[in-house]
C-alpha positions in Angstrom: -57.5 38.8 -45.9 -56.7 35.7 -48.0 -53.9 37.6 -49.4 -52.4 38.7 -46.7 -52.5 35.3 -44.9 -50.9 34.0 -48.6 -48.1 36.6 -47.9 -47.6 36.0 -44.3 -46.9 32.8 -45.1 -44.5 33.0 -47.9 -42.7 36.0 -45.5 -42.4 33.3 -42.9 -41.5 30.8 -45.4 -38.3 32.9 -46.5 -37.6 33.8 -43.1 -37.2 30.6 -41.6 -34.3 29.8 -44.7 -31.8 32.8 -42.4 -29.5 30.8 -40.7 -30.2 30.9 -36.7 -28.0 31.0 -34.1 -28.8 28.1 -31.7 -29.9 29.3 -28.3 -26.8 29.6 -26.1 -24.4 29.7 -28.8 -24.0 33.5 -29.2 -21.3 33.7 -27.8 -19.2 30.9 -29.3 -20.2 32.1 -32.2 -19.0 35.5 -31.8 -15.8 34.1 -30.8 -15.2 31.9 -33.6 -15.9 34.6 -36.2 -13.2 36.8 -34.5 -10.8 33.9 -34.4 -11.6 33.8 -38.5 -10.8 37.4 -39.0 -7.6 36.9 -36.4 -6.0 33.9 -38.4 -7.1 35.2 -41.5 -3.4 37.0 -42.4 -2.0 33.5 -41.5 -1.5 31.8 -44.7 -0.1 35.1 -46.4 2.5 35.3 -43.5 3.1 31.8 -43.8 3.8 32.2 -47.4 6.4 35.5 -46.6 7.9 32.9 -44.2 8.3 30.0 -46.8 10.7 33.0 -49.0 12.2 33.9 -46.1 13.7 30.7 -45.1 14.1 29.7 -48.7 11.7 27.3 -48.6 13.1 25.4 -45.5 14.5 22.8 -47.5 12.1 21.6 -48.6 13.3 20.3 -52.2 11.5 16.7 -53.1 13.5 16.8 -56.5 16.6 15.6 -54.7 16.3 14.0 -51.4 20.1 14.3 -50.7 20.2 17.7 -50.8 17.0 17.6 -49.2 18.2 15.4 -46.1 21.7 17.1 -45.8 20.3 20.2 -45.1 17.6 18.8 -43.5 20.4 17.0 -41.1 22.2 20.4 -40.8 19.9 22.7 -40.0 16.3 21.4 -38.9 14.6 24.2 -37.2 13.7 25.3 -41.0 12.1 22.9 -42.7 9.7 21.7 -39.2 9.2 25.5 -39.0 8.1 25.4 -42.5 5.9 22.0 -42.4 4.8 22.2 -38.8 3.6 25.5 -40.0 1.5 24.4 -42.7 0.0 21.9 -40.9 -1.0 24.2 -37.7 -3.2 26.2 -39.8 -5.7 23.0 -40.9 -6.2 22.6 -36.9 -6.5 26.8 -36.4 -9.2 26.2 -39.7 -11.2 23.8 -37.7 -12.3 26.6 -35.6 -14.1 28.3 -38.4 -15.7 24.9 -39.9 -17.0 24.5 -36.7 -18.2 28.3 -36.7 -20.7 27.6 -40.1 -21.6 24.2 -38.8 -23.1 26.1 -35.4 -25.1 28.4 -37.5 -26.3 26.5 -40.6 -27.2 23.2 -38.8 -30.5 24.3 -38.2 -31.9 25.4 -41.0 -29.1 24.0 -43.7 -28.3 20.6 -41.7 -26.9 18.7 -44.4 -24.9 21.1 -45.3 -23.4 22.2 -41.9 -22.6 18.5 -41.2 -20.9 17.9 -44.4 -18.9 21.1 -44.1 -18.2 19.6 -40.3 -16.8 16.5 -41.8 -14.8 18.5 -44.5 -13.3 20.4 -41.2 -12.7 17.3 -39.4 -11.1 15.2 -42.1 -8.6 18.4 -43.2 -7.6 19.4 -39.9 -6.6 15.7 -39.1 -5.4 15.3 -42.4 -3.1 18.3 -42.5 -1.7 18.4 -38.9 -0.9 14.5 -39.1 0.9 15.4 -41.9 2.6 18.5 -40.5 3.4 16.1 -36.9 5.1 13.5 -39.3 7.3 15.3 -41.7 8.4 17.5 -38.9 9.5 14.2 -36.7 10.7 12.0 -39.1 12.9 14.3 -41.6 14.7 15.7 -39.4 15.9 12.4 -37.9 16.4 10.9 -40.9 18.5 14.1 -42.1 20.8 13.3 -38.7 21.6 9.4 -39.7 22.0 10.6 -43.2 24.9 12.6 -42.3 26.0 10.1 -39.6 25.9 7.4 -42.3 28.5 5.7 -44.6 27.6 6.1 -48.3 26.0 2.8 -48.5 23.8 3.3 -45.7 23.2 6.7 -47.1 21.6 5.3 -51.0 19.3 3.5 -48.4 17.9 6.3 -46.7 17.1 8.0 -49.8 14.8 5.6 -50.9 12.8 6.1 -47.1 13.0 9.7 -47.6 11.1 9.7 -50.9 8.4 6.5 -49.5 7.8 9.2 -46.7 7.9 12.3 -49.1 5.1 10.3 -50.8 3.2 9.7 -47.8 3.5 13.5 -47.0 2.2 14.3 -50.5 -0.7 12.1 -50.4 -1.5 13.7 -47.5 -1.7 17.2 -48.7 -3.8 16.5 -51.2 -6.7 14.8 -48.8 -6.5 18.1 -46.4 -6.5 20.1 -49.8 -9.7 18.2 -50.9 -11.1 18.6 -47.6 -10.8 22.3 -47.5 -11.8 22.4 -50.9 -14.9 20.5 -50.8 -15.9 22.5 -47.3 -15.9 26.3 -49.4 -17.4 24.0 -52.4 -20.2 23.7 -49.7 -20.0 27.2 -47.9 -20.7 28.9 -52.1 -23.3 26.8 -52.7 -25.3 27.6 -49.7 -28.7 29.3 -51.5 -28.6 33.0 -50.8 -31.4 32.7 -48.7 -29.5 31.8 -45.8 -27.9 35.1 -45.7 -24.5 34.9 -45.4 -22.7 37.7 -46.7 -22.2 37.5 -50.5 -18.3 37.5 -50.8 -17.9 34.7 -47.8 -19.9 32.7 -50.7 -18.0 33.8 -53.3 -14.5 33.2 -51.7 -15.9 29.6 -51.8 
């Protein structure tokens, strides 16, 4: 009898490690793991879109080139940044998916993968909003400008190229850090084996 209670316990014990779906949340749930498997294919067409346009421009090596065809043709380049940045928001969405069913049982986990969500979507859609805005503009008085004007507005371009690159490297670490989270988890919460590897 003794060891069967001793068993029952350490049954219960391991069981109450699963990850639980909060009362009520079934259904979000179930939604936010199809919006996973819908934008999954995103960053690979994203990527065939990047060659297709030739990389919108987007050449930080030389930020006259980069503004006069910036200037001439726009709709590239804030395709290809606005783009990138759109998929840290569309991400959120599945942060906010493992915070919902890890934050009871895991809950320091779930809320540091919730922050890593939060700080990369804001992170990469600011910077998405900003070099899609400013660039083009910037490209516009660069080909409206005289040549002296012009060797002043390269020197904003690459201040604001710098600012763009700082940028994507917090929304990397943010995404980072979140699947850094997600493949630690102990394999007692049972999430599937390769979501934890993919971490």
């Amino acid at each position: 009898m003794t060891t069967d209670a001793a068993a029952l316990q350490i049954k219960s014990t391991s069981n109450d490690l699963h990850f639980q779906i909060p009362p009520g949340y079934e259904r979000w749930v179930r939604l936010g793991a199809t919006w996973t498997m819908i934008i999954s294919p995103y960053m690979i067409l994203y990527f065939i879109l990047v060659i297709a346009l030739g990389g919108g421009g987007d050449d930080s090596n030389n930020f006259a080139t980069l503004l006069e065809s910036v200037g001439k043709s726009p709709i590239p380049y804030i395709a290809v940044v606005f783009l990138d940045g759109l998929f840290h928001a569309l991400a959120f969405v599945t942060f906010l998916t493992l915070f919902t069913v890890l934050r009871l049982n895991f809950p320091v986990q779930a809320n540091l993968i919730l922050v890593c969500g939060a700080w990369q979507m804001l992170m990469g859609f600011t910077k998405g909003l900003i070099a899609s805005y400013v660039f083009p503009r910037l490209g516009i008085a660069y080909l409206a400008a005289e040549p002296a004007l012009q060797s002043a507005l390269i020197p904003v371009a690459s201040a604001l190229d710098g600012l763009r690159m700082a940028m994507q490297w917090m929304d990397s670490l943010g995404v980072m850090f979140g699947w850094i989270l997600v493949s630690l988890l102990p394999q007692a919460s049972d999430l599937p084996r390769p979501i934890r590897w993919l971490g």
